[in-house]
N, C-alpha and C positions, 0 to 999 in steps of 0.2 A: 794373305790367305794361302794355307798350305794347298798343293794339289789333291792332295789325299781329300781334303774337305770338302770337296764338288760335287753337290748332290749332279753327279753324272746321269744324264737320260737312261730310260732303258733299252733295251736292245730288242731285237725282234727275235722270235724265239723260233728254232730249227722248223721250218716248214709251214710254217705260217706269214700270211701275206704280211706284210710291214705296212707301218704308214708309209701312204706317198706325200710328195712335195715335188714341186717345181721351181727350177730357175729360170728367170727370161733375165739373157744376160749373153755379155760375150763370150768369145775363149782368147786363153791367153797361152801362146805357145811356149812361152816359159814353164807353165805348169803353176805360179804364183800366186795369180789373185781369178777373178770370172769364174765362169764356172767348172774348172780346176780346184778352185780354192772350197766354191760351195758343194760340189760332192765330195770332195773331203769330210768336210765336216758331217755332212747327209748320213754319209756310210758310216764314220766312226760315232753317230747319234741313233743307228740302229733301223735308218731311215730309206727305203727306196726312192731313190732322185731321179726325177726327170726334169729334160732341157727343152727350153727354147733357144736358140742360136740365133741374135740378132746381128751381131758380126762375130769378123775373123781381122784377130790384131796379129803384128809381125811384131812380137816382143820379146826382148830377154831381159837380166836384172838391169840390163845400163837404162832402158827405154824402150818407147813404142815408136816404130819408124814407120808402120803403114797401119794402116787396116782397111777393112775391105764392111760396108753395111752391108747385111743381109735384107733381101727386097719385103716392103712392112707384109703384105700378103702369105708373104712364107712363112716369118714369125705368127701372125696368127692362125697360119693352117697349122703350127706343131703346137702350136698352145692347145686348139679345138681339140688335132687329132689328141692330147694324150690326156685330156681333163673326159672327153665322152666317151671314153674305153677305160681310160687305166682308173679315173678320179685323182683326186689331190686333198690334201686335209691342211695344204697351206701353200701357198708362192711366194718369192719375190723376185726382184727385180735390181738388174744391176746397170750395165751399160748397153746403154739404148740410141746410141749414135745418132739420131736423127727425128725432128719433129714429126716426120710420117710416123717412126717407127713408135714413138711414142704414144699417139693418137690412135694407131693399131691395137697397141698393149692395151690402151686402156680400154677403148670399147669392147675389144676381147673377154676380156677379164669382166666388165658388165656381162657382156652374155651369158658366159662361163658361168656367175655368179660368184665372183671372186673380188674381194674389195671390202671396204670398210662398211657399207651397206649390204654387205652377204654374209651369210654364215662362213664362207673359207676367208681366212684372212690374207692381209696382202702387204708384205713390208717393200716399202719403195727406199732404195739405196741410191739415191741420184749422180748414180757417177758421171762428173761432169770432167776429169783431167785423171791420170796416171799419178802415181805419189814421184814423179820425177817431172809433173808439170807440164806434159804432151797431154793436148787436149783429145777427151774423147767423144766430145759431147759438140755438135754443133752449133754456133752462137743461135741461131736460130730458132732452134729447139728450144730455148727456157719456158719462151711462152708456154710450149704443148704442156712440158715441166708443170710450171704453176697453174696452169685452167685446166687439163685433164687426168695427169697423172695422180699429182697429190694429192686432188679433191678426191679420190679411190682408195688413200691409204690407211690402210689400220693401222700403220707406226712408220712414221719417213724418218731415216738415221743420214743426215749430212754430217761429213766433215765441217770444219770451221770455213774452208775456202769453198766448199759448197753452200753455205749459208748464207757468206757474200753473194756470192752469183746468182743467187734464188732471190734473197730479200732485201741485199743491199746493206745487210746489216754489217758492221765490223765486231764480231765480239770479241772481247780482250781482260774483260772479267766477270761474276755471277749476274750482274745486273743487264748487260749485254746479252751473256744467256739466257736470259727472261725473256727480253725482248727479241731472241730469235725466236725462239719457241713459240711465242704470242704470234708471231708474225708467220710461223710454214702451219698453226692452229689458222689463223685466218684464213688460209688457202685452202681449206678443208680437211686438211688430215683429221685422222682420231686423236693418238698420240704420236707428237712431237719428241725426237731424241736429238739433242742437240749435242754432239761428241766432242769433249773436251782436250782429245790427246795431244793437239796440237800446239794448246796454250803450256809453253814451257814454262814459266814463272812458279811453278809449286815441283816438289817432288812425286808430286800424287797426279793421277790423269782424272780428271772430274767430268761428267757427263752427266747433262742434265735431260729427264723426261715428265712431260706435262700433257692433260688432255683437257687442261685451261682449270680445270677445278682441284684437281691432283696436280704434286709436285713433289718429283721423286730425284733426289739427288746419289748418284754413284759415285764411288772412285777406287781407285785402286792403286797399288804401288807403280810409279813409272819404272816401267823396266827400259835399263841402259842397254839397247841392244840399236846397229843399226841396220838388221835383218828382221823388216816390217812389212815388208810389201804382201799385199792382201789380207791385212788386216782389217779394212771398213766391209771387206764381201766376208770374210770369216763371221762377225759380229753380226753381219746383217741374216748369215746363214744360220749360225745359233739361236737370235731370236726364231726367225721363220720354225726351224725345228722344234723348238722348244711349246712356238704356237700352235702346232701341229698336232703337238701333243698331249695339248689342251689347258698347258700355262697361262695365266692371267699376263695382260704386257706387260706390267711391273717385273712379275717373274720371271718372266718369258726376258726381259734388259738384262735385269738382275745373274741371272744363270750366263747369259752370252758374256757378260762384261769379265765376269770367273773365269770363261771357256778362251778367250781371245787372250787373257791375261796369261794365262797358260801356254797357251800358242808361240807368244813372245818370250815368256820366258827360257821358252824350249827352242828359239829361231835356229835356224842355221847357214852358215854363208854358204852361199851356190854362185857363181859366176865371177865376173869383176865387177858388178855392185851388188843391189839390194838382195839379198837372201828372204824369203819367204817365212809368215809365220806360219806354226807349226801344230797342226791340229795334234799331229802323229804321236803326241806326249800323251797321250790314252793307250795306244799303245805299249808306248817305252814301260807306263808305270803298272800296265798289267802284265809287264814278263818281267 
């Protein structure tokens, strides 16, 4: 698909309030993926982004050597403070370091009225490890993972190696896919995105999404690049935007999987490794 072909969001117009949206997610001091990567997209989708700062990672393209969680109590005082002032017309959720912090987020997010069971929707992006395999996620944690968060989410987007970790599952072809999707549905999500980019065996990146009676299959051209880092929070943030703005989830997958695919195509190398995908190609293509 051309770029040019993108039915692109719209933009907020000179002096009028925008929609808001939320991320509960880390930062990434590379600037890469977290919530670096999710106001990227926010702003270039016309969007006013607000954070929650659940930690602070010490990262560049090679890796994450530290990070530091933020105490769960703080995360939900900035969720409260900016949902009962500013509002939100959509969240999501990225790296959440720790089973307190998770079981914060989500009762929050109940109060809030934020969740599969609410009118604001809530995409959960379960980042469990860094795309270089530093974990970010404490073993501990899966539980709060499976029994509180995902039972909240109106569409959970795992990696293939988050899908292990959550369900146990190995997928490694469509039928596998099935059965991860039936399986993060059983945990109570709405709709299940089960992200295919990591199955190399095709030239295409397939991603499948299900809400147990629907079943919607994506894909897109595998772009040869190996400047990908924060592409599962890009993805995760297109949808949220796109639900914000009042896309159905199918369209709301459908438009991100365009918007990421773009991103990649447009990657660029920053450091001695992973270079960043690149929302900034909205830019490029409107000068």
């Amino acid at each position: 698909m051309s770029h040019n072909s993108i039915p692109l969001l719209p933009t907020a117009r000179i002096g009028a309030t925008p929609i808001r949206v939320m991320t509960v997610a880390g930062s990434d001091s590379g600037g890469g993926a977290g919530i670096q990567a999710d106001m990227r997209t926010f702003a270039l989708l016309g969007l006013h982004a607000c954070v929650a700062v659940t930690a602070v990672t010490v990262q560049n393209t090679v890796g994450v050597s530290d990070f530091v969680a933020i105490d769960p109590e703080i995360v939900a005082a900035q969720m409260t403070s900016v949902v009962t002032d500013i509002g939100v017309n959509a969240a999501k959720t990225g790296m959440l370091a720790s089973g307190a912090i998770i079981e914060s987020v989500a009762h929050t997010a109940d109060d809030l009225g934020i969740g599969r069971d609410h009118d604001t929707p809530l995409v959960v992006d379960p980042v469990a490890a860094s795309m270089h395999g530093d974990p970010l996620l404490a073993a501990e944690a899966f539980d709060a993972l499976r029994t509180k968060l995902i039972p909240r989410a109106t569409v959970v987007t795992p990696n293939l190696d988050e899908v292990r970790l959550i369900t146990g599952i190995e997928v490694n072809d469509p039928a596998s896919q099935h059965d991860a999707a039936r399986a993060l549905l059983d945990l109570g999500a709405r709709w299940a995105l089960v992200k295919g980019g990591h199955l190399r065996s095709s030239q295409y990146s397939p991603d499948l999404l299900s809400d147990g009676s629907e079943q919607h299959e994506f894909t897109a051209e595998r772009i040869a690049t190996g400047h990908d880092h924060g592409a599962g929070d890009t993805l995760a943030a297109a949808i949220t935007a796109a639900l914000a703005h009042g896309f159905s989830v199918p369209d709301a997958v459908r438009f991100a999987k365009s918007w990421v695919t773009e991103g990649l195509r447009w990657a660029y190398p920053l450091g001695a490794g992973h270079g960043p995908v690149n929302p900034l190609w909205r830019v490029s293509e409107a000068e």
